[in-house]
C-alpha positions in Angstrom: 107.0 130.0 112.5 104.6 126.6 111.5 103.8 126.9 108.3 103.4 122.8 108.2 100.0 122.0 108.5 96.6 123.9 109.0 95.8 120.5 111.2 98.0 121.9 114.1 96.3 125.3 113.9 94.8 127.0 117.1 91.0 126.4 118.1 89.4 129.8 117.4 88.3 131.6 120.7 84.4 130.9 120.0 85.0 127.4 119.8 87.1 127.3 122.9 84.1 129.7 124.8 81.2 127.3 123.3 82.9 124.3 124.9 82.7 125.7 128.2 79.3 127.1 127.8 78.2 123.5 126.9 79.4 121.7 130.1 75.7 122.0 132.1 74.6 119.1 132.0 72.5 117.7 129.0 70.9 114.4 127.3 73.5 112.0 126.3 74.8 111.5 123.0 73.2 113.3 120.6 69.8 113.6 122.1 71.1 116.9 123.6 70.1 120.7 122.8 72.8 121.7 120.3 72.8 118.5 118.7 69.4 118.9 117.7 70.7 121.8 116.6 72.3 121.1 113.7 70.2 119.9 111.5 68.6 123.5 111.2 71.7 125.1 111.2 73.0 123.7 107.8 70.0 123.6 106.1 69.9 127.7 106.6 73.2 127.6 105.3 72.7 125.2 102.4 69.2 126.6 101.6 67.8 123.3 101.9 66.6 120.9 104.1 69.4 118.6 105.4 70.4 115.9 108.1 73.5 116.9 109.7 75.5 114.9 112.0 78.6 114.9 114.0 82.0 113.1 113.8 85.5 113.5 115.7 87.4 113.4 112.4 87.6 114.1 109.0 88.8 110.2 108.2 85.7 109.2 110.0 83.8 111.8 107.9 84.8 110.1 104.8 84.8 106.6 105.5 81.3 106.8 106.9 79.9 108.6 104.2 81.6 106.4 101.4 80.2 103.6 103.4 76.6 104.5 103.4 76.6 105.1 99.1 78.9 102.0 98.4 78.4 98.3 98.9 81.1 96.0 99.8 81.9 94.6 96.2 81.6 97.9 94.9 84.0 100.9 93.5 85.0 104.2 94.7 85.8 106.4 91.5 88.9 109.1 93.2 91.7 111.0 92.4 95.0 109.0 92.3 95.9 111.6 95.4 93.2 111.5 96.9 92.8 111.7 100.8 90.8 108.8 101.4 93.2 106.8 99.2 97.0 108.1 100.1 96.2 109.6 103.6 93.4 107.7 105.3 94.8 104.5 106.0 92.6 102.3 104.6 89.4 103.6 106.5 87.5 103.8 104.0 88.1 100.0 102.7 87.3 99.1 106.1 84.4 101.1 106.8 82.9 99.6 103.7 83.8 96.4 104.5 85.8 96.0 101.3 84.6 98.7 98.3 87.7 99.0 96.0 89.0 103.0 95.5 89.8 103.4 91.9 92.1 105.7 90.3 91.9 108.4 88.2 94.5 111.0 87.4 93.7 115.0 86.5 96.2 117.8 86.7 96.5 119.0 90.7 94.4 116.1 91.8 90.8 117.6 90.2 89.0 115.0 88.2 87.3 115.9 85.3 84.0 114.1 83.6 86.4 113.1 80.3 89.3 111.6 82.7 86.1 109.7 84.7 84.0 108.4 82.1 87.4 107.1 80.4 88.7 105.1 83.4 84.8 103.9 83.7 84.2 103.1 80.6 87.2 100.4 80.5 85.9 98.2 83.6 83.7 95.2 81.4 80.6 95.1 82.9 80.9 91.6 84.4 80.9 89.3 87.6 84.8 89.6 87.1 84.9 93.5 87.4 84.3 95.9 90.1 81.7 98.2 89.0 81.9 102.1 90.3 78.9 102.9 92.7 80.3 106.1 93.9 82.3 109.4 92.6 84.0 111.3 95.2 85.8 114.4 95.1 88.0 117.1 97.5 87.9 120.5 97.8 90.1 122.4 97.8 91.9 119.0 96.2 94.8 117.5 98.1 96.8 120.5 95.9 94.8 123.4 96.9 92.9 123.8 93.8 88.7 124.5 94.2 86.2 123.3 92.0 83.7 125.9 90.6 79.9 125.5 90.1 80.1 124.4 86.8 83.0 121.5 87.2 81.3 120.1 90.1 77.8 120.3 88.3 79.7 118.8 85.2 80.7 115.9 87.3 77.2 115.2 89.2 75.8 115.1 85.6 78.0 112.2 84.8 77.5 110.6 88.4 73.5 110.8 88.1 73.8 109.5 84.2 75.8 106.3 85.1 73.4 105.9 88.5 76.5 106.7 91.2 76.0 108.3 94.2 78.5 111.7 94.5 80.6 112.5 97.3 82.7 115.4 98.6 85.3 115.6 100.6 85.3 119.2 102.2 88.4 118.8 104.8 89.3 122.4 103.4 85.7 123.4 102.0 85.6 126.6 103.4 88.6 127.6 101.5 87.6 126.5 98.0 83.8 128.8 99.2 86.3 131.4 99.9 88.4 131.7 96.9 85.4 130.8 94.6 83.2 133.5 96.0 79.8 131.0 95.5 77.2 130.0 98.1 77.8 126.4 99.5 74.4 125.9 98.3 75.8 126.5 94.4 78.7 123.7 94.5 77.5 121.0 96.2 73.7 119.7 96.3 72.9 122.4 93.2 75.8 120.2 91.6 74.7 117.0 92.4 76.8 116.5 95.5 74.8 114.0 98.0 77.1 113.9 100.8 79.7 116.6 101.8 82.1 116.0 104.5 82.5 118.9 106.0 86.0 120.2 107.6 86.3 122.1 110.5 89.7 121.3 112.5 91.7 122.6 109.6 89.7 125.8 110.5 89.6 127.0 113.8 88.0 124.0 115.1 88.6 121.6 117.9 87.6 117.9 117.5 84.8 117.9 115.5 83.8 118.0 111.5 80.3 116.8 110.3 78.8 115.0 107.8 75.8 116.5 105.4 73.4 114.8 104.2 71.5 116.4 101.2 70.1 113.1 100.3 68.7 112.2 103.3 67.7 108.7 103.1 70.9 107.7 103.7 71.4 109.5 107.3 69.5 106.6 109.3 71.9 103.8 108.2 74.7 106.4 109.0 73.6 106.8 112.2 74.0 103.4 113.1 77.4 103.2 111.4 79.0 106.1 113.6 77.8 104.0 116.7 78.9 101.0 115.6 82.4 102.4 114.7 83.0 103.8 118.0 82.3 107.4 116.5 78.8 108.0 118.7 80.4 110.3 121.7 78.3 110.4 124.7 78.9 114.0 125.3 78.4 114.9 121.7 77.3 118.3 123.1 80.4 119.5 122.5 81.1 118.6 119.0 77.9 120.5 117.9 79.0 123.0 120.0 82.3 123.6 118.5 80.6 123.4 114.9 77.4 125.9 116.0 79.9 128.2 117.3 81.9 128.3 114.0 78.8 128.9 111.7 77.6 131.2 114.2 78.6 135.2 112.2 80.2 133.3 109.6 83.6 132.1 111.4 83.9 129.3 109.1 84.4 131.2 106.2 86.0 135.0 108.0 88.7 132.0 108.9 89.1 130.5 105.3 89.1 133.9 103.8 92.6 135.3 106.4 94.1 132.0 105.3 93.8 132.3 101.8 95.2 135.6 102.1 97.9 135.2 103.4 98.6 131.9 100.9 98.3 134.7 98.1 101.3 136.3 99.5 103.6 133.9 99.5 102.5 132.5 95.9 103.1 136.1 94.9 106.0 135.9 96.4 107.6 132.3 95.1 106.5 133.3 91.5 107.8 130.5 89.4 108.6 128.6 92.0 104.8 127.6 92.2 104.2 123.9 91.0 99.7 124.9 91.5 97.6 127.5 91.0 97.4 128.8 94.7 93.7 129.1 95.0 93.0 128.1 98.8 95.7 128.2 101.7 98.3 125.5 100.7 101.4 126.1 98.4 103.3 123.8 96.7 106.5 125.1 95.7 109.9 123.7 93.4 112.9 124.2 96.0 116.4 122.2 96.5 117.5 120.9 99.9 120.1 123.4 100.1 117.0 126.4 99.9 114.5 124.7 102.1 117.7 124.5 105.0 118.4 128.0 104.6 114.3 129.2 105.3 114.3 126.4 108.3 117.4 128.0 109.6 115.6 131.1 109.8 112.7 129.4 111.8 110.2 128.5 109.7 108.7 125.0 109.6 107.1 123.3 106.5 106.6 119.8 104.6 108.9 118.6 102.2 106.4 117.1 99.8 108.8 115.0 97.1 112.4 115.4 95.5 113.0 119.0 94.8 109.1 120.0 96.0 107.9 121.8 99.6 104.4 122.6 101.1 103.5 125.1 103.1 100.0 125.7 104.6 98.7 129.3 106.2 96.5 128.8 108.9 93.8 130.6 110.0 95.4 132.8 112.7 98.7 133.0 110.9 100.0 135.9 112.0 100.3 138.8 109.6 104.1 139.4 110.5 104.9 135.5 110.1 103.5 136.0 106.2 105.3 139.0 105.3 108.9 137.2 106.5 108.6 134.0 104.8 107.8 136.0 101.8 110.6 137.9 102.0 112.6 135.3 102.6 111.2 133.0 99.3 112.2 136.0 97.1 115.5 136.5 98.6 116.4 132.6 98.0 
């Protein structure tokens, strides 16, 4: 019973049948049908025009969108625990042929404009110093916890004011949606957000996440970028396809919804064992070694995060019956 990563999750039917319904032949690259596609899909969903584009991972996602809003002497304004800093592996360094991440700390890895205009306002503005050109932010953050509206809006404020471009890493963007109950519309572009990565894999997808580009000057360069980084897949009919299929009767966010569920009963079941508000599908929960040996010896699988701490992640397709036993077995610990 895997509750260790949302990443190892099963490819949701629809995906699986738009695959094989994309195999007749088509134009290369992304010259093909559902390609084209794309661009008209998000912008119904967004409610504005956007350029959307494919990429095979959510590193890629990142690195390629930092890349096109930061030069190479420039700064990346993060979490301290942020992805693209702690899990990425220097991608996005390399990507942007040298921009500097710096690092900000906020409770459950959410920044906040008083923590970000406090760590910007001590860099000297000077040939010595590496001035911030970007702001990026996750949600759900790296501990499960969504932004609303109103904090995202409260950030893009700060990022237009001090002439940064704003960045969002979605790897689990349909959960935050979810568990904030706003349009995707409402807490990106409306907030300032110019690029959103856009997760997928986490949720019921195969191999492919994409990039959204509200401000869409900076797709062309982009394009070149994801070709030049090996990223431009000549049969990239299948990467829209997967993606179409998920937007298609509102998959993407029917699959963040049963995940967050079932996250919401295991947080009510580890009570004060919870080290985050649960508001997406990852818990993060205080346990000994002694407790997490006793729920792996009753099959379930799971992270161990730091000394004394645990993760656990519902998927998807988790099923109902898997939930309901690890719960019961956190409240018997």
């Amino acid at each position: 019973m895997r509750f260790f990563s949302d990443n190892a999750a099963p490819a949701h039917p629809a995906v699986l049948d738009a695959i094989v319904a994309a195999n007749p032949v088509d134009t290369a690259y992304d010259g093909d049908a559902l390609s084209q596609a794309l661009d008209t899909a998000f912008s119904e969903l967004f409610e504005t025009p956007v350029t959307a584009m494919w990429v095979a991972t959510g590193t890629a996602a990142n690195a390629l969108a930092l890349a096109a809003m930061v030069p190479p002497h420039g700064g990346v304004l993060c979490h301290r625990d942020a992805h693209i800093q702690n899990d990425e592996g220097g991608a996005p360094e390399f990507y942007t042929h040298g921009a500097k991440l710096m690092l900000i700390d906020g409770r459950g890895a959410k920044l906040d404009p008083v923590g970000v205009a406090g760590v910007a306002d001590a860099i000297a503005n000077d040939v010595h110093r590496v001035q911030p050109h970007a702001l990026s932010i996750t949600n759900a953050t790296e501990y499960g916890l969504a932004y609303t509206p109103d904090e995202v809006a409260a950030l893009g404020a700060l990022a237009k004011a001090r002439g940064w471009r704003f960045h969002m890493d979605g790897a689990r963007f349909a959960n935050a949606v979810a568990h904030v109950g706003c349009s995707p519309a409402e807490v990106t572009w409306r907030a300032g957000v110019e690029v959103l990565s856009f997760g997928f894999v986490k949720n019921g997808g195969l191999s492919a996440e994409a990039l959204i580009f509200f401000d869409r000057t900076l797709a062309a360069d982009t394009l070149r970028r994801r070709k030049r980084a090996g990223h431009l897949l000549s049969k990239g009919r299948f990467a829209a396809a997967q993606i179409l299929a998920m937007l298609r009767d509102g998959i993407w966010l029917d699959n963040a919804h049963a995940a967050n569920a079932g996250a919401a009963a295991l947080a009510q079941a580890a009570g004060g064992r919870l080290l985050h508000p649960v508001q997406a599908n990852e818990l993060f929960l205080a346990m000994t070694p002694d407790e997490a040996a006793a729920l792996r010896a009753q099959g379930f699988d799971f992270y161990d995060w730091a000394a004394g701490e645990v993760r656990m992640v519902v998927s998807w397709s988790q099923p109902a019956a898997e939930v309901t036993a690890l719960a019961a077995a956190i409240a018997a610990l």
